[in-house]
C-alpha positions as CSV (number, residue, x, y, z in Angstrom):
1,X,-158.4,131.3,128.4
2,X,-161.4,131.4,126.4
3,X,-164.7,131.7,127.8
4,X,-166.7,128.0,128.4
5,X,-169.7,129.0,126.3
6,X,-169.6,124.6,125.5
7,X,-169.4,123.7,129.3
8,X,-171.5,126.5,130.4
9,X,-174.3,124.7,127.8
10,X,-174.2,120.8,129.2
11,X,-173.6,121.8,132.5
12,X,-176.3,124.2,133.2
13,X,-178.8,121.6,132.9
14,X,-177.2,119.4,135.1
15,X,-177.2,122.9,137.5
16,X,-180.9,122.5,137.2
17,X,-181.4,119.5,138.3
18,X,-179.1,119.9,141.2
19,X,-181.2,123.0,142.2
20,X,-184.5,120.9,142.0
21,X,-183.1,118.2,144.9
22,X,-184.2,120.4,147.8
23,X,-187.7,122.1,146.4
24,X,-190.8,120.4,147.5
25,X,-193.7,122.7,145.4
26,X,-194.5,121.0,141.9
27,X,-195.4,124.1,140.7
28,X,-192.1,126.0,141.7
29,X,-190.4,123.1,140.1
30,X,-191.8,123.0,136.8
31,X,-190.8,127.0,136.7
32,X,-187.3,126.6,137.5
33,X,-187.3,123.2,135.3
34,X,-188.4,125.4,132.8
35,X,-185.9,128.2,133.7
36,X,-183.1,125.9,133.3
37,X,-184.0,125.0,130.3
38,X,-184.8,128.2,128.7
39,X,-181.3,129.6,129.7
40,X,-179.6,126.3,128.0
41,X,-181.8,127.6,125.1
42,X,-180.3,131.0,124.9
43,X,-176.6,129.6,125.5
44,X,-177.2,127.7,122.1
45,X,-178.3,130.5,120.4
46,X,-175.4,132.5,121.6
47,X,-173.3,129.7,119.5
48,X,-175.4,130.0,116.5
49,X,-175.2,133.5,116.6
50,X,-171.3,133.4,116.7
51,X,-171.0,130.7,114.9
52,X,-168.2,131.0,111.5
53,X,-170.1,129.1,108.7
54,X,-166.6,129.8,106.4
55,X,-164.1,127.2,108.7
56,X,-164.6,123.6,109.4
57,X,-162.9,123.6,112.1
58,X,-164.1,122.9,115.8
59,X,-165.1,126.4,117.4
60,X,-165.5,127.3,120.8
61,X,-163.1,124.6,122.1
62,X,-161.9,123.4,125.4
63,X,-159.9,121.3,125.8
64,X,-158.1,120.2,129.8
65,X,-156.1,117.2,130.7
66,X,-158.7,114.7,132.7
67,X,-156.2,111.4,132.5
68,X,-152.9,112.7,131.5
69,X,-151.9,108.9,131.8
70,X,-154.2,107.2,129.1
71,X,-154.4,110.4,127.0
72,X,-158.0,110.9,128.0
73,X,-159.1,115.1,128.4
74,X,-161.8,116.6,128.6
75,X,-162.3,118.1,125.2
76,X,-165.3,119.9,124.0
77,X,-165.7,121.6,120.4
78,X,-168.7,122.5,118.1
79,X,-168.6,122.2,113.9
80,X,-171.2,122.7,111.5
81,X,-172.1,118.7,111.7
82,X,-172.8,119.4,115.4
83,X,-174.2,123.1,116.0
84,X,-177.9,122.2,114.7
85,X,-178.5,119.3,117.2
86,X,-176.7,121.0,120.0
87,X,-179.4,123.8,119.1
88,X,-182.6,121.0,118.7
89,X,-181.8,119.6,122.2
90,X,-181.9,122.5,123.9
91,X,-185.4,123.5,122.2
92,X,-186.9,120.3,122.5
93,X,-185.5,120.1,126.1
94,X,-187.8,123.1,126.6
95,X,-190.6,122.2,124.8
96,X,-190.7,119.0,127.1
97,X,-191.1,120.6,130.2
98,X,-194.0,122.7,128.9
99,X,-195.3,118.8,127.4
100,X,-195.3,118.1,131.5
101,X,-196.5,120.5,132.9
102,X,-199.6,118.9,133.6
103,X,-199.5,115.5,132.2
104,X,-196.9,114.9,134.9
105,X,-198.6,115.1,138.2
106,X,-196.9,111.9,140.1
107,X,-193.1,112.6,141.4
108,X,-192.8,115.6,139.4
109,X,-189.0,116.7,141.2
110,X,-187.9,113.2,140.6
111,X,-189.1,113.4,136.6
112,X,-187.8,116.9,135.9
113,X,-184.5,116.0,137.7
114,X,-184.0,112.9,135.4
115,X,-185.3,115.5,132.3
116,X,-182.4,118.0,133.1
117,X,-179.9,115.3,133.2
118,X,-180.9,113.8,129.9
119,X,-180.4,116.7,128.3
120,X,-177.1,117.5,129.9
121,X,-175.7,114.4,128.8
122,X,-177.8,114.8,125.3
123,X,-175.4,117.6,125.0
124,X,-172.3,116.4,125.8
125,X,-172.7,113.4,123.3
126,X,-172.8,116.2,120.7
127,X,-169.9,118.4,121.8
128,X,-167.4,115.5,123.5
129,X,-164.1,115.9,121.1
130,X,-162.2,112.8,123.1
131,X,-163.4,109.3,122.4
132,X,-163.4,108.0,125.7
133,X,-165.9,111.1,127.0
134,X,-168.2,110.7,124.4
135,X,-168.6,106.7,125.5
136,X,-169.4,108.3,128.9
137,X,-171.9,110.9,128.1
138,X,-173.3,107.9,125.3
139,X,-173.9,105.1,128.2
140,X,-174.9,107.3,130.8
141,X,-177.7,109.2,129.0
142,X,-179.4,105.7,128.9
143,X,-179.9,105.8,132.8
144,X,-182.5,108.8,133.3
145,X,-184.3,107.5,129.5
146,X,-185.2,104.1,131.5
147,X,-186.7,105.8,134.7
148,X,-188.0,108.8,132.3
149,X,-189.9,105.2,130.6
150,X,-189.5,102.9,133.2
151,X,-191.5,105.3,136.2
152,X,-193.6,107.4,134.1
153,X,-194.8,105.9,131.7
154,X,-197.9,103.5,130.9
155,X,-198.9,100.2,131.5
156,X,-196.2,98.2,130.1
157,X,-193.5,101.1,131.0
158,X,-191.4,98.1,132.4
159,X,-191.2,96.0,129.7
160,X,-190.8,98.8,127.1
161,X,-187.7,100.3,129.4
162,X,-186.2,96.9,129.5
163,X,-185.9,96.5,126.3
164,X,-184.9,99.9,125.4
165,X,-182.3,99.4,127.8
166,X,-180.8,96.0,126.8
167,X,-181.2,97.1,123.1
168,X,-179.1,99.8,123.2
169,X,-177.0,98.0,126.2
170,X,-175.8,95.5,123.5
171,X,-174.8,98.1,120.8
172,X,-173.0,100.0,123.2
173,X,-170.5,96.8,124.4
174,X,-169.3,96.3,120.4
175,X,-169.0,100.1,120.5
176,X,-167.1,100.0,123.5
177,X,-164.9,97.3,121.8
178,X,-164.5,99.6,119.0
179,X,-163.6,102.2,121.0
180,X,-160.5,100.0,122.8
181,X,-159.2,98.5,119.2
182,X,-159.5,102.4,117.8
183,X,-157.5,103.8,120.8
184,X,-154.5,101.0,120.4
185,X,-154.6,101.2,116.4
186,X,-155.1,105.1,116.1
187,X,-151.7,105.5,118.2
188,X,-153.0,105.2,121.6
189,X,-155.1,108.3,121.9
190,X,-159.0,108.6,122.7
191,X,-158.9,112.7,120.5
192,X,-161.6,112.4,117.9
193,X,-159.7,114.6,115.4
194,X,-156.3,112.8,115.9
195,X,-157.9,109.8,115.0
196,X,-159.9,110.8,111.6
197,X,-156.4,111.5,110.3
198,X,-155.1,107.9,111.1
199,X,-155.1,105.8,108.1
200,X,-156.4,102.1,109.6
201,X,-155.9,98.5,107.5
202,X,-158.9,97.8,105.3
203,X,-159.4,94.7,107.6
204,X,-159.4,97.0,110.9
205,X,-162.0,99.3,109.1
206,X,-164.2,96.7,108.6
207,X,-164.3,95.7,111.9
208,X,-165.0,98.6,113.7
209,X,-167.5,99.5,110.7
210,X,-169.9,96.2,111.7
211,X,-169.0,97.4,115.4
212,X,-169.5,100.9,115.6
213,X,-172.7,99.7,113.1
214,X,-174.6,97.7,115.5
215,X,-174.3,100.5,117.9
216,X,-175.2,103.5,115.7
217,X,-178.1,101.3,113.9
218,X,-179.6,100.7,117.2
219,X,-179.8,104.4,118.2
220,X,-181.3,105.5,114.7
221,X,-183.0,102.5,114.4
222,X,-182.6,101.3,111.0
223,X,-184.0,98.0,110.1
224,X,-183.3,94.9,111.7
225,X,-182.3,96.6,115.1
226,X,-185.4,98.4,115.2
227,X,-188.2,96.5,117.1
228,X,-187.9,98.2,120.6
229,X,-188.6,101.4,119.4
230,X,-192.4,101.3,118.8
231,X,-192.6,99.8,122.6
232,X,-190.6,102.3,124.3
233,X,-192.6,105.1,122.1
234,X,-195.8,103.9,123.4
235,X,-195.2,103.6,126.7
236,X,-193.1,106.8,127.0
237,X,-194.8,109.7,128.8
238,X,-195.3,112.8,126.2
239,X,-191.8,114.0,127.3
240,X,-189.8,110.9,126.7
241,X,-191.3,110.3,123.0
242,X,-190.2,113.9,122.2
243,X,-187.1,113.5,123.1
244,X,-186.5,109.8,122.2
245,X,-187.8,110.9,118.2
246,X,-186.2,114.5,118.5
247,X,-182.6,113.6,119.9
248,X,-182.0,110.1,120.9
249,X,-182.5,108.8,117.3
250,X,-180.0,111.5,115.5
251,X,-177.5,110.4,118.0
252,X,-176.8,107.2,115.8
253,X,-176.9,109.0,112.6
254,X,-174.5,111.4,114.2
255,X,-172.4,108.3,115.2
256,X,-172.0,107.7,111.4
257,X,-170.5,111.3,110.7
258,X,-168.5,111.8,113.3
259,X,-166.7,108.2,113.8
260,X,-167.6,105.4,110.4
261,X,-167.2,108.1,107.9
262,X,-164.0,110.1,108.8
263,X,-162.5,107.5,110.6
264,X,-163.3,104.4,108.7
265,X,-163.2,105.9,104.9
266,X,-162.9,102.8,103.4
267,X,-165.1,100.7,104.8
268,X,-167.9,103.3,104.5
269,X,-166.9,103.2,101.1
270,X,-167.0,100.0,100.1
271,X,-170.0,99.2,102.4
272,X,-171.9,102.2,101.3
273,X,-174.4,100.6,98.7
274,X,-175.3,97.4,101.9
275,X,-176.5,100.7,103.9
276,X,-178.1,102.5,101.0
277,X,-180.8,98.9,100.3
278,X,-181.1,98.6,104.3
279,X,-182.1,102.1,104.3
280,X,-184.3,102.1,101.5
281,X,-185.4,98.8,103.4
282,X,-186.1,101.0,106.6
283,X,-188.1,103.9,104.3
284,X,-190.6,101.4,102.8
285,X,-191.0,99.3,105.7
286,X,-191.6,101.8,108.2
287,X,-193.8,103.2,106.3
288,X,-195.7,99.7,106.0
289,X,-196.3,99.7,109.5
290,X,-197.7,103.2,109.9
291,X,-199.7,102.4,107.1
292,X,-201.1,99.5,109.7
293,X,-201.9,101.6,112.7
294,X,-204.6,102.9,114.7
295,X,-202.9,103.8,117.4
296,X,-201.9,107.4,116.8
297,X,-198.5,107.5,118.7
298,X,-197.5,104.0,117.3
299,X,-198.1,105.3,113.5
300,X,-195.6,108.1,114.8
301,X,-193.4,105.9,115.8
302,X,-193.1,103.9,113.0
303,X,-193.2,106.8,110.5
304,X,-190.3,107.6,112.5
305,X,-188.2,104.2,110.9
306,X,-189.3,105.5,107.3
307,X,-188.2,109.1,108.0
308,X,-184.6,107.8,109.6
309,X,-184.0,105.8,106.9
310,X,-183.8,108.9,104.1
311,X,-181.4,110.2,106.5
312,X,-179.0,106.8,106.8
313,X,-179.4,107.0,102.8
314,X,-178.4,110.4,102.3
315,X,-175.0,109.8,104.8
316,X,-174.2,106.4,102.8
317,X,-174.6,108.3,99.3
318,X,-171.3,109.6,100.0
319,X,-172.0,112.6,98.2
320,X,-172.4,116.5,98.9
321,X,-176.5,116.6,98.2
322,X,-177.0,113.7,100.6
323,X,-175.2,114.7,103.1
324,X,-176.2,118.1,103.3
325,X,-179.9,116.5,102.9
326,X,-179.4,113.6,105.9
327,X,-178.1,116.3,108.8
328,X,-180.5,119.2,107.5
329,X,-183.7,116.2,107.5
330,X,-182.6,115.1,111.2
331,X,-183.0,118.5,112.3
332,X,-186.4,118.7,110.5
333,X,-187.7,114.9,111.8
334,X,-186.6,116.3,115.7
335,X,-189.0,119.5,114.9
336,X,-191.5,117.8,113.2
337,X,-192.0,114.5,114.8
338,X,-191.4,115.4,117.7
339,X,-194.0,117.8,117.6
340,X,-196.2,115.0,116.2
341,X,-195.6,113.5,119.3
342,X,-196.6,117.0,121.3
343,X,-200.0,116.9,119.1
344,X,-200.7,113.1,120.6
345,X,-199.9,114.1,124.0
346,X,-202.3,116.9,124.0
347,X,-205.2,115.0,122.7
348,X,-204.2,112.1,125.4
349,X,-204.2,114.2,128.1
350,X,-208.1,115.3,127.2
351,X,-209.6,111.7,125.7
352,X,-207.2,109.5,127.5
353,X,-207.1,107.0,124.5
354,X,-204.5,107.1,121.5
355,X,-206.9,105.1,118.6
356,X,-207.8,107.3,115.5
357,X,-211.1,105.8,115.5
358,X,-211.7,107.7,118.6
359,X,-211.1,111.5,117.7
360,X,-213.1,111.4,114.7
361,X,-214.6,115.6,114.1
362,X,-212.2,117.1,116.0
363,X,-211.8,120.1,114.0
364,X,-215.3,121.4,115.0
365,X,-214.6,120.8,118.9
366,X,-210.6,122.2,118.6
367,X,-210.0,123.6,115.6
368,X,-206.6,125.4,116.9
369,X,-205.3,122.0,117.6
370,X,-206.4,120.8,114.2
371,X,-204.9,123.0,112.1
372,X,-202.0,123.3,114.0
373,X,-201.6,119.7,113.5
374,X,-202.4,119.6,109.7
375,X,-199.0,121.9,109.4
376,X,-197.2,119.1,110.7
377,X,-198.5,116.5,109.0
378,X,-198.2,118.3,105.5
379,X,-194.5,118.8,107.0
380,X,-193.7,114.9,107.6
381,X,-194.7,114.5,103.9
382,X,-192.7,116.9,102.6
383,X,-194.7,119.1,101.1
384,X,-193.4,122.0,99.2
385,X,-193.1,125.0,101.5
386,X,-192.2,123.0,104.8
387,X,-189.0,122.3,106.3
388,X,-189.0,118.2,105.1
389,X,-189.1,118.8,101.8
390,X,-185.9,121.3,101.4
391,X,-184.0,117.8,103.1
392,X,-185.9,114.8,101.6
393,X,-185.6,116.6,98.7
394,X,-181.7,116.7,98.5
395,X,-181.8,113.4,99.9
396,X,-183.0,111.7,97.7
397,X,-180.7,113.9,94.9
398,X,-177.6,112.6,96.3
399,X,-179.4,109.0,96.5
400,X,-180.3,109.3,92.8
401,X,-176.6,110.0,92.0
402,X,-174.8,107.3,94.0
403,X,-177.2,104.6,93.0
404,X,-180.0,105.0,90.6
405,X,-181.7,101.7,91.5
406,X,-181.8,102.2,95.4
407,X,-182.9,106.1,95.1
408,X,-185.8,105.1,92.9
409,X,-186.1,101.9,95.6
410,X,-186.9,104.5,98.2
411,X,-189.7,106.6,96.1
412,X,-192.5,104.6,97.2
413,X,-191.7,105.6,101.1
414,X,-192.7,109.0,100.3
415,X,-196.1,107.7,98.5
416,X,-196.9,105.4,102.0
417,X,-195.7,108.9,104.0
418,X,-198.8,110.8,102.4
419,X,-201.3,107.7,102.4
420,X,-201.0,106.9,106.7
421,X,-200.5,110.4,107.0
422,X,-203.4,112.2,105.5
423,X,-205.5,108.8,106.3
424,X,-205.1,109.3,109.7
425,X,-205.7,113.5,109.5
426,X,-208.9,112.9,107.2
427,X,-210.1,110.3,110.5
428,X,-208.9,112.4,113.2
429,X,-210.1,116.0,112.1
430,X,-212.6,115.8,109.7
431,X,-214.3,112.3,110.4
432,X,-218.1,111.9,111.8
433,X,-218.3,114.5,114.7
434,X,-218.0,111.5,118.0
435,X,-215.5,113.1,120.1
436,X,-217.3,116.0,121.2
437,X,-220.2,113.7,122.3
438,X,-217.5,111.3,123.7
439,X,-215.0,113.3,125.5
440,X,-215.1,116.9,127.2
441,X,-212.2,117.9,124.6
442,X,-210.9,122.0,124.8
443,X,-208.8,123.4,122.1
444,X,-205.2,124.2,123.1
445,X,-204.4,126.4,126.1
446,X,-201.6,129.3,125.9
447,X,-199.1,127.0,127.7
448,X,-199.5,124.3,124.9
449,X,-199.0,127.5,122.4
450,X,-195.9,128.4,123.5
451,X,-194.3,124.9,123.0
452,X,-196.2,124.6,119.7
453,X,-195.4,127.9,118.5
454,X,-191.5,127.7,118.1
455,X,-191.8,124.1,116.0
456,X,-194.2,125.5,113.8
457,X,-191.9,128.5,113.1
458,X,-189.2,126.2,112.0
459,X,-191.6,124.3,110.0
460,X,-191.9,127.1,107.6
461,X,-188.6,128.8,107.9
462,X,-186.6,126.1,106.9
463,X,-189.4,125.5,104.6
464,X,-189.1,128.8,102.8
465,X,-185.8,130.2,103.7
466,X,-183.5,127.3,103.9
467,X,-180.3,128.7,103.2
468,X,-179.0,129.9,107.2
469,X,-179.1,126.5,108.2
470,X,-177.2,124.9,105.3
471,X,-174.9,127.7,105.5
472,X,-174.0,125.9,109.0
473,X,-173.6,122.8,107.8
474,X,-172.1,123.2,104.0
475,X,-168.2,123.7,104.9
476,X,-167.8,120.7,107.4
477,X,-169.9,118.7,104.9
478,X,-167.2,119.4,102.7
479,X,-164.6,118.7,104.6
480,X,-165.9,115.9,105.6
481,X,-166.3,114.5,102.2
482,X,-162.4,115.6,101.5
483,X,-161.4,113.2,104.3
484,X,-163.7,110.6,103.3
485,X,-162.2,110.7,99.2
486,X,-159.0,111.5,100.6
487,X,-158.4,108.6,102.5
488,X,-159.6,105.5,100.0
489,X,-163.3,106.9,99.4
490,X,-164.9,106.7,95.8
């Protein structure tokens, strides 16, 4: 029996928060939050570090009966598609709890509880190998996301976790009809691998392509489904945003690799040049929007639509480039954005308001935080040298090459990237000097350090030295692809 490295990883969160029910210091909880969290961090690393970039196949797999009757087990497996965002949940699961420490002072057992068990079913969403446990871990994450929203956050938290929830509520119902049609048509079976080698009807593909695609769309959000993102954003405590930008939104781009694309070849196919213009859609508009702001964590949020939109035209190019580009940039968006989301946290927390206008000379006051910040921000423009521009960059290579008119559609999303983006540095840091005189602002503290440290890191690694990670991902990719043209693709 082989060792449950997988288990061990979504469970041990889950452990956490168990262990948290019966402490009653804050301060002892935030360490063993942060314990928790730190050993899930180390599990993932353990599977990086064992990990065989040379085989596609699933690695590290469990697999027990659960319900022998409807074929359902509990499955879990990890593949080049999946071992990145195993790995970004678990750092960005720590990096929140050091976001908390003090910007949480209200219910702090209740919030890290319902932080742990995010992440836990975070995790399983990325590992589950049978259909009908990945639906479970993909309904039930919503649960401690609305109270994470819905308790903690700001003045219109329940309005903004409402929505969130219905939103995503509605996708999941058409995915969960997808999920009953795909068990009865696939040969009565709920394995995920069984499945992408059943050859469906055109006219079933394109069913559950529109089906699984309201759900997945919702999650990433691409354009039209993607109005109660900004809200829940906003209203998020520091904590939720990160993990909302860094996680939540790759779930429905992993949605479209692991299910529409093996599964539903055809359809992706033939409906691959519709997702490429609403992507390219999603890339300009968003970045319309942040063009519009002064709220600091709204422009992030809506930089958030442009960004997730190279990364649902990359997986819809249908090509080797774009691919490689869409799963390496929704690694980078989850370090960069959501350390974007870190950066307005911290100045929250000291000036309690979130317009630009407000934090105008901040580099002579907290010039740590500044430059820090400037990293990131060159980062989400993909500059040469950072991590965004290694995947934007093949992005918009395999987007080129499957449709010439769309990839040079989506061009001016990078131009509207550096125009909100270095408008709003050149106001924040290097404006009039008001916020010393306004605010009692301190640079950032070794606690803040330690979470900013790590995303920085993999700013210029992946920047400089991207090969490691797309040595993980290349031989799924290709496999993937092989299944894809093997089964009706272009």
């Amino acid at each position: 029996m082989t060792f449950p490295l997988l288990s061990l990883i979504v469970f041990v969160p889950a452990a956490g928060a168990v262990v948290l029910t019966p402490l009653r210091k804050d301060e002892v909880v935030r360490w063993v939050a942060l314990g928790f969290t730190l050993l899930d961090l180390l599990l993932a690393v353990a599977v990086l570090a064992s990990f065989d970039t040379s085989s596609h196949d699933m690695q590290f797999v469990e697999r027990r009966p659960w319900v022998p009757a409807l074929g359902i087990n509990y499955a879990f497996g990890v593949d080049g598609i999946s071992a990145l965002f195993v790995f970004l949940t678990t750092l960005l699961g720590s990096v929140s709890v050091l976001a908390s420490w003090v910007a949480i002072d209200r219910k702090v057992k209740a919030f890290m509880i319902s932080l742990l068990a995010m992440q836990a079913l975070m995790l399983g969403v990325f590992l589950a190998l049978d259909l009908f446990l990945f639906y479970v871990f993909w309904e039930a994450m919503l649960i401690p996301m609305y109270l994470i929203i819905g308790v903690w956050g700001g003045e219109g938290r329940v309005y903004a976790a409402f929505k969130f929830f219905l939103y995503t509520l509605a996708g999941s119902v058409l995915f969960l009809v997808g999920v009953i049609v795909l068990y009865f048509s696939g040969g009565k079976t709920f394995d995920i691998l069984a499945l992408m080698t059943q050859h469906l009807p055109f006219a079933t593909q394109s069913w559950l392509f529109f089906a699984f695609l309201v759900a997945f769309a919702v999650k990433v959000p691409m354009v039209p489904f993607h109005t109660w993102l900004p809200d829940a954003h906003v209203q998020a405590p520091t904590a939720g945003s990160i993990i909302l930008a860094g996680v939540l939104l790759k779930m429905g781009a992993y949605g479209f690799l692991r299910f529409t694309l093996p599964m539903l070849p055809e359809a992706s196919a033939y409906y691959s040049t519709l997702m490429m213009a609403l992507s390219a859609l999603a890339v300009i508009y968003g970045g319309l929007l942040a063009l519009a702001q002064d709220d600091f964590k709204k422009l992030v949020a809506y930089s958030s639509i442009s960004h997730m939109g190279f990364v649902t035209l990359g997986i819809f190019a249908l090509n080797l480039r774009g691919l490689e580009g869409s799963i390496l940039q929704m690694f980078n968006h989850g370090v960069t954005t959501g350390a974007l989301f870190l950066f307005v946290g911290l100045i929250y927390e000291r000036t309690h308001s979130r317009s630009i206008g407000d934090y105008g000379g901040l580099m002579k006051v907290a010039p740590i935080y500044t430059g820090f910040l400037a990293l990131f921000v060159l980062s989400s423009m993909a500059l040469p040298g950072t991590n965004s521009f290694v995947g934007e960059l093949l992005v918009l290579s395999g987007g080129f090459a499957a449709n010439l008119i769309i990839g040079a559609a989506s061009i001016p999303g990078a131009l509207l990237g550096a125009a909100y983006l270095l408008g709003m540095y050149r106001k924040v840091a290097l404006g009039p000097a008001d916020v010393g005189h306004r605010f009692k602002v301190r640079d950032v503290n070794s606690r803040e350090m330690v979470a900013i440290l790590p995303l920085a890191g993999f700013v210029l690694w992946v920047g400089f030295y991207p090969k490691p990670f797309l040595a993980i991902i290349d031989t799924s990719v290709v496999h993937l692809l092989e299944q894809v043209h093997g089964k009706g693709g272009p």
